[in-house]
N, C-alpha and C positions, 0 to 999 in steps of 0.2 A: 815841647814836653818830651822827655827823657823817660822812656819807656824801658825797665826790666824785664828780658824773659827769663823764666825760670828753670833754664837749662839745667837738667841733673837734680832740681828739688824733688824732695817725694812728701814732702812733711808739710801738712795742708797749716798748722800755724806759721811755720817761719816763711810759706810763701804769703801766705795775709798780711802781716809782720811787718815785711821786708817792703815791702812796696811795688811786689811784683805785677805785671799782666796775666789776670787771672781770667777764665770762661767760665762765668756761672751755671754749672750743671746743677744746682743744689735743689731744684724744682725737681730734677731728675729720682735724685736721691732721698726727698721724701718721697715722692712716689712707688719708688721699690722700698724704702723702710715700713711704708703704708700697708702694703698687699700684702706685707708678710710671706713666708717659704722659704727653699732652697735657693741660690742661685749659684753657678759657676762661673767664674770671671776668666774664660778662655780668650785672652787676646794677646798679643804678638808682644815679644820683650819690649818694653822701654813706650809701652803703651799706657800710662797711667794708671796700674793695678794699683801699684803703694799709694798715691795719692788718693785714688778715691779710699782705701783701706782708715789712711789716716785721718782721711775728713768723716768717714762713717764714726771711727772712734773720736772724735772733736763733736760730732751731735750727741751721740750716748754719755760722754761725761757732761752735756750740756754746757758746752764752750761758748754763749751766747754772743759773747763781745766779737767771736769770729767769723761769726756772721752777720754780723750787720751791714746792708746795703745788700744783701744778694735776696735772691727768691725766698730762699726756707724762712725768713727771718719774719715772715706774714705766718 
C-alpha cells in the first residue's frame, strides 16, 4: 500500500480528497467545539494551525461527505 504524506497541505478537503495519511483528531475538535469559549492556538510554525483552522471551517459549513469514517461523524 502506497501511502501519502501531506507534506505542506493546510487545506483539511484537499487532504481528505487526495488520498492522503491523515490522524483522526476530529473527537478532539468536537470536544472544544462542544465546551464553547475562547481558545488560543499558540503553537510553533508549521504545527497544524491552518489545518485544524480549515477543518473547524469544513464542520461549520457542515462538509459531512468530509468526514466520513473519522470520530465526529457519530
Amino acid at each position: 500500500m502506497n501511502r501519502l504524506y501531506p507534506i505542506g497541505i493546510q487545506n483539511f478537503e484537499k487532504l481528505r480528497k487526495g488520498g492522503f495519511v491523515y490522524v483522526d483528531k476530529t473527537a478532539l475538535i468536537h470536544r472544544l467545539v462542544s465546551t464553547g469559549g475562547y481558545y488560543f492556538f499558540g503553537r510553533p510554525r508549521r504545527f497544524g494551525k491552518s489545518l485544524m483552522i480549515s477543518t473547524l471551517e469544513s464542520y461549520f459549513e457542515g462538509r459531512k461527505d468530509l468526514f466520513q469514517g473519522l470520530a465526529i461523524e457519530k
